[in-house]
Phi, psi and omega in degrees: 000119198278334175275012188284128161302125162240343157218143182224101183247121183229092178086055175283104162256128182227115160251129191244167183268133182270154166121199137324096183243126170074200180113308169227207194250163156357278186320302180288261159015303176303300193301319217280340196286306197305321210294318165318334199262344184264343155090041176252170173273157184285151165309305158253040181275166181261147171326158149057353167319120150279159198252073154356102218245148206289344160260028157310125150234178165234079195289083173283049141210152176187088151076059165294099163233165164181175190239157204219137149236170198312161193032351174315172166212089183276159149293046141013097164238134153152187202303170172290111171112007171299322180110010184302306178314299184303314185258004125304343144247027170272297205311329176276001170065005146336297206228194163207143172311174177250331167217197175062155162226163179243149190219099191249125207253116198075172188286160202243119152268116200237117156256065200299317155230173197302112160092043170285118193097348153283178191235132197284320190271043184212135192309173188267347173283309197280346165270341141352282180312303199298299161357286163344274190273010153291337186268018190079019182245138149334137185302318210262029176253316169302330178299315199288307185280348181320319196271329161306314180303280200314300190312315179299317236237007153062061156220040174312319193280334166270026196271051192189021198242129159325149187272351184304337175273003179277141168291174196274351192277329174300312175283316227267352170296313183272006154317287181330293190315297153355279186323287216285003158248021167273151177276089206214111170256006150282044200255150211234128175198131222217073162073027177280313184345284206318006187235320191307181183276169216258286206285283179324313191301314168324321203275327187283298187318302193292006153258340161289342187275329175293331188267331191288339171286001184253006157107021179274163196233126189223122172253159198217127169234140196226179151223023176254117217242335159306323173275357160275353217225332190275341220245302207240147180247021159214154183218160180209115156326090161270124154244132181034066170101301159303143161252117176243045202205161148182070167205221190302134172321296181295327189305301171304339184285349201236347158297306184283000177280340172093021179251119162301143213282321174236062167255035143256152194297126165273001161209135145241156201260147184216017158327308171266357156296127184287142171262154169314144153340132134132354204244169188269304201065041156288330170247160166236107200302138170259294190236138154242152190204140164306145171255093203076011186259118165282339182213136212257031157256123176260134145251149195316329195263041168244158165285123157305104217233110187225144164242201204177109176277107201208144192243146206262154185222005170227150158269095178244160191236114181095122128230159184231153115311165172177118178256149176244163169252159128234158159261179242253022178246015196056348161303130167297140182224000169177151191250159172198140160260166119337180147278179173280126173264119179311313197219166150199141214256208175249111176115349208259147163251092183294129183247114146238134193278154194254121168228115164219180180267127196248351209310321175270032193252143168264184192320049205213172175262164196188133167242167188236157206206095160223214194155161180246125185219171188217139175302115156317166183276359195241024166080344197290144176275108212271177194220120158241350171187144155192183189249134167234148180045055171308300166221173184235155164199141185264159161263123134299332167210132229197134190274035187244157166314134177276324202281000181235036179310126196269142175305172186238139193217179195257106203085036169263002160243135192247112180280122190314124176310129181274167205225148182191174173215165159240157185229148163282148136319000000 
């Protein structure tokens, strides 16, 4: 049942006490009272330690909630000390809240760091099993899956090696391997990417997207804003403890990047931009403005609707418009012309409003590069003005399967011929 609840974290606090707690002996206790009573320093204080009065406390949560349903893949995001960590080891029953409850409707596989849940001295095949049967499972439900983990996880030729001799990169493979072929409708996982190869990290998002389509439920906290973006189709945002975020993956990434939701510009003025080397400056672009719009977030089965203010400094004749794409890694990903504008006079100021179809842009963020350009007597493509990063605008929501999201490469999107008119000013 795809709405079936599998986690519910509700008004969750956890609090901690600052200093030393417990710990140490009598003996050392005795030593720190008298030296207090005698107004002398303590003995067993640590060099440069500040001294803690017993009810500094420290709250990493303060009334954190949200909900998870079956197959989701949330996201964990925000800064070091946020509470991401803290609350992925409530949830993992690590710790226990201090206030609130968490309601987890199946078993949790958790990979909070690079080897959590092994044992240093027992081979990487008996930590399998141990794995296993910490999870409730049967000798012989682990035998069926024994030979998929050692493959997936490339330490074959060490499976049979204390894991205490394992690198840390060795470790965070069969860790993995573990989490993701165990019988777990919970996996919980915390910065493991970060220690694996380029490639292994590719082989895991493409088995997490996989096991979430098969109805497994993964909260993933990252500080790879790319493997968040590749991974998860919701995220919820903590800063000091708090939640202050809980929807769509870009919109939260650009909370935590420290961006208003609505900063990008719906007009801009470019009068005054030095333009680049190579171009004629027979037209000069003045403004550009969204058309019907307050905010430059789209979903895909909307039209793009811009216009463009430009002033001609020549009598020209054959000209084009012409928009470039990037995704939010600056790379192009696609191109467009205009038709042909037959005239333009000298001296004259021109508005041509802009349409085009996005239907083929997917869930990602994007600036545009666009410019006027004109054919030479020698086929050369001439520049009569242009703009690089004119504007940004994001797709929020997008009609492709999210779990078979294609990378964006350059002409790997094809933009629909844009339809336009121009007016004098």
């Amino acid at each position: 049942m795809d709405n079936e609840l599998m986690l519910k974290v509700d008004n969750v606090y956890k609090e901690y006490k600052l200093g030393a707690i417990n710990g140490r002996t009598l003996t050392a206790d005795f030593q720190s009272f008298i030296a207090k009573i005698l107004k002398r320093e303590d003995p067993n204080s640590k060099i440069g330690s500040k001294t803690y009065g017993k009810n500094e406390t420290f709250h990493a949560l303060k009334g954190v909630s949200f909900e998870l349903k079956k197959g989701e893949t949330l996201g964990i995001i925000g800064g070091n000390g946020a509470g991401k960590s803290t609350l992925l080891k409530l949830i993992s029953s690590v710790t226990s809240p201090t206030s609130g409850t968490i309601y987890l409707n199946g078993r949790v596989a958790s990979l909070l760091e690079v080897g959590t849940g092994f044992h240093r001295e027992l081979t990487g095949r008996e930590n399998i099993y141990l794995n296993g049967a910490i999870l409730g499972m049967t000798k012989e439900e682990i035998d069926l899956k024994i030979e998929d983990i050692i493959d997936f996880s490339e330490v074959r030729q060490f499976i049979d090696t204390p894991v205490k001799r394992y690198s840390s990169g060795m470790y965070v493979k069969l860790a993995f391997s573990v989490a993701a072929h165990l019988d777990s409708e919970i996996i919980i996982m915390d910065e493991v990417l970060a220690v694996g190869d380029v490639r292994f990290q590719e082989k895991c998002i493409s088995k997490m997207r996989s096991l979430a389509s098969e109805g497994r439920t993964i909260l993933y906290v990252s500080h790879n804003m790319n493997t968040v973006r590749q991974l998860c189709d919701r995220c919820v945002v903590l800063d000091k403890g708090e939640k202050i975020f809980d929807g769509d993956t870009e919109q939260a990434i650009a909370v935590y990047l420290g961006k208003n939701l609505t900063d990008f510009d719906t007009f801009v003025d470019f009068s005054q931009v030095t333009r680049p080397k190579g171009i004629t400056n027979d037209i000069k672009i003045l403004s550009f403005k969204l058309d019907g719009k307050q905010d430059s977030f789209f979903e895909n089965d909307e039209k793009l609707n811009f216009s463009i203010k430009w002033h001609c400094l020549k009598n020209l004749e054959n000209f084009r418009f012409e928009l470039a794409l990037k995704n939010s890694n600056d790379n192009p990903i696609g191109f467009a012309f205009s038709n042909v504008i037959e005239k333009a006079e000298k001296g004259k100021t021109y508005t041509t409003h802009f349409s085009f179809d996005i239907s083929n842009l997917q869930r990602e963020k994007y600036s545009a590069r666009f410019g006027f350009s004109q054919t030479d007597s020698m086929g050369n493509n001439v520049y009569l003005d242009y703009i690089d990063r004119a504007f940004c605008f994001e797709i929020i929501k997008d009609n492709y399967n999210f779990k078979n999201k294609k990378s964006l490469y350059w002409g790997s999107v094809k933009l629909n011929d844009i339809t336009f008119f121009t007016e004098n000013s």
